[in-house]
Residue frames as a rotation matrix with the C-alpha (Angstrom) as fourth column:
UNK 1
0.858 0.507 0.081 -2.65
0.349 -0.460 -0.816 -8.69
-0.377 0.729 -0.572 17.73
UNK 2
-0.112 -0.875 0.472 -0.12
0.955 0.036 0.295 -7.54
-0.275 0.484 0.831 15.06
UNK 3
0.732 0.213 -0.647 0.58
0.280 -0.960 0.002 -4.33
-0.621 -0.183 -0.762 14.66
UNK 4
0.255 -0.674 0.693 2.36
0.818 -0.231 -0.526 -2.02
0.515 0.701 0.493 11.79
UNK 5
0.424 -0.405 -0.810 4.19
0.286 -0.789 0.544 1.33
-0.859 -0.462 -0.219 13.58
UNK 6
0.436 -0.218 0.873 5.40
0.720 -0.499 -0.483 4.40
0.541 0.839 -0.061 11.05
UNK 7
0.534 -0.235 -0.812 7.63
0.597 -0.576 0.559 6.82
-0.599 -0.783 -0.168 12.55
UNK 8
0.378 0.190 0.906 8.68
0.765 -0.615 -0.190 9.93
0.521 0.765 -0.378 10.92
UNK 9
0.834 -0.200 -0.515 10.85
0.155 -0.810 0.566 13.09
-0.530 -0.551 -0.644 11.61
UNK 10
0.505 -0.858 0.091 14.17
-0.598 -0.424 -0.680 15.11
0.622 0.289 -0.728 11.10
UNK 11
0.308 -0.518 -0.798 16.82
0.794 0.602 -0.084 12.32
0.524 -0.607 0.597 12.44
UNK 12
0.315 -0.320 0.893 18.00
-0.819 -0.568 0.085 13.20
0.480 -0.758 -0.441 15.38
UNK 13
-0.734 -0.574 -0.364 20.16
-0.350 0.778 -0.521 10.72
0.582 -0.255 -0.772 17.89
UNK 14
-0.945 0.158 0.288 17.78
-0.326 -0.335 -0.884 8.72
-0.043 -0.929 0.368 19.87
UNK 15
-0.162 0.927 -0.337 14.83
-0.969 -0.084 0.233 7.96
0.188 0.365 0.912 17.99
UNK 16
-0.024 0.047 -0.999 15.14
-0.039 0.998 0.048 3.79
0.999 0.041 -0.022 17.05
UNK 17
-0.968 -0.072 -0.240 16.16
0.226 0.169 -0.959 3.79
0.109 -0.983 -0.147 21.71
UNK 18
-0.800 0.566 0.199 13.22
-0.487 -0.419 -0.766 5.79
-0.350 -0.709 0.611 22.66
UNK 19
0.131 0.976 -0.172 10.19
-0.965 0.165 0.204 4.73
0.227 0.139 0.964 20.51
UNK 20
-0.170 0.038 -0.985 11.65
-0.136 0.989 0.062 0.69
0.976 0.145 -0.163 21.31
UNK 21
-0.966 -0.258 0.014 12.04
-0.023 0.034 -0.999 1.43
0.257 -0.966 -0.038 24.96
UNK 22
-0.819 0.531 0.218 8.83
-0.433 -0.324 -0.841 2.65
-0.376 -0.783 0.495 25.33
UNK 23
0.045 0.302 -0.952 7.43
-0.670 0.716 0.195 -0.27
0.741 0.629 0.234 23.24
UNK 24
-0.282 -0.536 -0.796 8.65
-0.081 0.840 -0.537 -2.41
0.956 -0.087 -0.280 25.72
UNK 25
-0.971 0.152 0.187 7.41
-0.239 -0.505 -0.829 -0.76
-0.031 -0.849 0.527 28.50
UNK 26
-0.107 0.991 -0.085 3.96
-0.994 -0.104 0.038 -1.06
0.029 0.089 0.996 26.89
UNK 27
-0.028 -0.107 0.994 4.70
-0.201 0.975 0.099 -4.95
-0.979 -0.197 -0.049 26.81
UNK 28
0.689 0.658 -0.304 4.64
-0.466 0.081 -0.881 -4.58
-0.555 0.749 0.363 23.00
UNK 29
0.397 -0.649 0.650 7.11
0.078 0.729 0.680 -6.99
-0.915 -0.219 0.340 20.93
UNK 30
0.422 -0.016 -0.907 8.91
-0.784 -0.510 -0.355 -5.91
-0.456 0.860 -0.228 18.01
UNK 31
0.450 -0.356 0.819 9.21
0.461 0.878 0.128 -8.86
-0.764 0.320 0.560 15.41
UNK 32
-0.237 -0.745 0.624 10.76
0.970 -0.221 0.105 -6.51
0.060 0.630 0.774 12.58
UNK 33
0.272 -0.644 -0.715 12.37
0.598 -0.469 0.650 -3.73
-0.754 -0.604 0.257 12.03
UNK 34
-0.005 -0.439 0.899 13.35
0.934 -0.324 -0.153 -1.40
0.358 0.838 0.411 8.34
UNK 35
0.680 0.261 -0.685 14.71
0.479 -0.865 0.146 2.09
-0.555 -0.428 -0.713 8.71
UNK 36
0.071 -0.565 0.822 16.21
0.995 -0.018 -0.098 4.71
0.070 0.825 0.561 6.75
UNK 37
-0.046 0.125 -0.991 17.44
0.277 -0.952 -0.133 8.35
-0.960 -0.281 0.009 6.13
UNK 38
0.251 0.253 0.934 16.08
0.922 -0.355 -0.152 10.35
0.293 0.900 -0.323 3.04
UNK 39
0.268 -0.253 0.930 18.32
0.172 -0.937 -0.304 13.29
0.948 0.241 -0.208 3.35
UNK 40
-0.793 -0.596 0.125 17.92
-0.156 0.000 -0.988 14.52
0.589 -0.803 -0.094 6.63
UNK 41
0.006 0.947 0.322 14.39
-0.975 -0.066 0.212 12.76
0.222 -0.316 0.923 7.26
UNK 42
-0.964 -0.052 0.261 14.21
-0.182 0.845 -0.503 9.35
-0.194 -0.532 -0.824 9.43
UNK 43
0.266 0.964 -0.023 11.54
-0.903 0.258 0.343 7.19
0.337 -0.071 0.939 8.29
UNK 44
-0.898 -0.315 0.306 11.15
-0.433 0.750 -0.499 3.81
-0.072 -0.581 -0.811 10.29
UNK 45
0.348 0.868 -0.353 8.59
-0.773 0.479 0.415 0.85
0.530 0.129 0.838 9.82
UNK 46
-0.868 -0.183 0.462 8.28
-0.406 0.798 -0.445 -1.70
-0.288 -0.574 -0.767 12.99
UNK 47
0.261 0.734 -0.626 5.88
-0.190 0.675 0.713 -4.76
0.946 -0.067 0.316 13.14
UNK 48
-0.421 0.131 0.897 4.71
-0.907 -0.082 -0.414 -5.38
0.019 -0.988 0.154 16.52
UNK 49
-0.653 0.037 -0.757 3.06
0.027 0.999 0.026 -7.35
0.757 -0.003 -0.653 18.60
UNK 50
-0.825 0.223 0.520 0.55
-0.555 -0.492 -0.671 -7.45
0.106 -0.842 0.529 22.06
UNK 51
-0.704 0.665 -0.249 -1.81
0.663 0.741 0.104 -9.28
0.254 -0.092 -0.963 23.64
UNK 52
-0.714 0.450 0.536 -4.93
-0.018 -0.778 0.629 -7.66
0.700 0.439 0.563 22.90
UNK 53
0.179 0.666 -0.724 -6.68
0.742 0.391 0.544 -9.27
0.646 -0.635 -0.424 26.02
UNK 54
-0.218 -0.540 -0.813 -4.01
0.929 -0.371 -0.003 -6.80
-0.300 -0.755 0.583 28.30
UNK 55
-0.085 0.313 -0.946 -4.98
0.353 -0.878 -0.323 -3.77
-0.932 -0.362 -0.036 26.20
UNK 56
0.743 0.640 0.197 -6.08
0.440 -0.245 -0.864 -1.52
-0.504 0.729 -0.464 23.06
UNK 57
-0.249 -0.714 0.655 -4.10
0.947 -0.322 0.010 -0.45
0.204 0.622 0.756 20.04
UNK 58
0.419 0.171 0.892 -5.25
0.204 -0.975 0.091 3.01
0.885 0.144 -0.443 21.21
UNK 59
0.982 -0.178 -0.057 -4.15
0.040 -0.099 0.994 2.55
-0.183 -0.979 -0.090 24.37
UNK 60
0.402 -0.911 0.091 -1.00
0.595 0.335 0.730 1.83
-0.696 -0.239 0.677 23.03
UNK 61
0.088 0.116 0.989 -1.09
0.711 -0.703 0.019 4.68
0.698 0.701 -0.144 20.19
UNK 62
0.688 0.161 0.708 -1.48
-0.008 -0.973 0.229 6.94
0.726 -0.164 -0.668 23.31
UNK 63
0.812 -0.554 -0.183 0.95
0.454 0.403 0.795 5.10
-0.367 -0.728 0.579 25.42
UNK 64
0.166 -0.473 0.865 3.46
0.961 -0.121 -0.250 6.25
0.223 0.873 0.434 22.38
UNK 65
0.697 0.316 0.644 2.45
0.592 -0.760 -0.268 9.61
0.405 0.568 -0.716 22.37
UNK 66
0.932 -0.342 -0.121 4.76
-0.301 -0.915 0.270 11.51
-0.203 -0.215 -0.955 24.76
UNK 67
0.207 -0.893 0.401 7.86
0.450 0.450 0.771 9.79
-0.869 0.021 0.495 23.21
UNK 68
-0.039 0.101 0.994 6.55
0.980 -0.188 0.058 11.48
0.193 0.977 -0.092 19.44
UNK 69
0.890 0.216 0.402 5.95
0.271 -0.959 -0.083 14.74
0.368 0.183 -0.912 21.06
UNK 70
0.762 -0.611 -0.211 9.44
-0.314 -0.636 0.705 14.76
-0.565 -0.471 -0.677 22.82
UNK 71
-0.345 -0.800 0.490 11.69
0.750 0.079 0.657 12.66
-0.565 0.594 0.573 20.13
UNK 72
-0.028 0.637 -0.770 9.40
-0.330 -0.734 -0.594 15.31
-0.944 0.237 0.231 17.82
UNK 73
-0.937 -0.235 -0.257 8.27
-0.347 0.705 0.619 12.69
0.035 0.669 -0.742 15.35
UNK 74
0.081 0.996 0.045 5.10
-0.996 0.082 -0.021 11.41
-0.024 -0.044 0.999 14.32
UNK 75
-0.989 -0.050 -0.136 4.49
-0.051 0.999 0.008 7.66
0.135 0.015 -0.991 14.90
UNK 76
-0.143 0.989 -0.050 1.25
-0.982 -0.135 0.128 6.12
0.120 0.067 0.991 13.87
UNK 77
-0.549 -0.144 0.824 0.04
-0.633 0.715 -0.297 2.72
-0.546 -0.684 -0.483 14.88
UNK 78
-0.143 0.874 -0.464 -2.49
-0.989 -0.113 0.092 0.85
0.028 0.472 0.881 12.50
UNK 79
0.169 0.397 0.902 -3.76
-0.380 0.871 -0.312 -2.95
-0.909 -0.290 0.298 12.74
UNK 80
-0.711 -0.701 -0.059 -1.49
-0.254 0.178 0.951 -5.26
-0.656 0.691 -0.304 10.46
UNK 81
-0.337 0.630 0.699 -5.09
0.738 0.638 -0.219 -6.73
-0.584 0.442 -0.680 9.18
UNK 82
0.752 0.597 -0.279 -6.29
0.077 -0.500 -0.862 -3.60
-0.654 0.627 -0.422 7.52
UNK 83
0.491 0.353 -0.796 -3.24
-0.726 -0.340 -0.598 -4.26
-0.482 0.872 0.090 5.26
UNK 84
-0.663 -0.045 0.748 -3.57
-0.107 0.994 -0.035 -7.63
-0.741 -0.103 -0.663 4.92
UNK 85
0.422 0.859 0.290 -7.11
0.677 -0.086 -0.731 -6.89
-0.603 0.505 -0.618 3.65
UNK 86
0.176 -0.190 -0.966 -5.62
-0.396 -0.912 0.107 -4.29
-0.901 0.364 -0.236 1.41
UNK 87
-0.522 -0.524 -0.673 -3.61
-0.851 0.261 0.456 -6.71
-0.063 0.811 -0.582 -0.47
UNK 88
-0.627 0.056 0.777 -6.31
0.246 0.961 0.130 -9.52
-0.739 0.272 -0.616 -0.56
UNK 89
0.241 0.587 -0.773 -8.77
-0.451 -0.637 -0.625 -6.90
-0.859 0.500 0.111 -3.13
């Protein structure tokens, strides 16, 4: 399953390491990458990956979570198909 990631926060060193590390950890595969700073706000968009047989995008949404509460950053997880289907309307 393909997967879009949003991360969000005040940059801070550390962010792009931790939320990939612990991507990897989940077994999840990052096929791209776009980040930026707007001032002093870090926004980051990954495309993933995962075999959906080994586990849920919630599972991996909460796998996530104590990296967002300690980088303090929000990172949200959403199936690449709902906007796929967005743009076939």
């Amino acid at each position: 399953m393909k997967i879009i990631l949003t991360v969000t926060g005040l940059d801070h060193v550390g962010i792009i390491a931790a939320v990939a590390t612990r991507l990897a950890e989940l077994e999840v595969n990052i096929l791209n990458v776009s980040q930026t700073l707007m001032g002093d706000y870090f926004t980051m968009i990954m495309q993933g990956s995962f075999d959906e047989t080994t586990r849920t995008i919630e599972e991996i949404q909460e796998g996530v979570r104590p990296v967002a509460e300690s980088a303090q950053v929000e990172i949200r997880i959403q199936s690449e198909a709902i906007f796929q289907a967005m743009h076939t309307l």
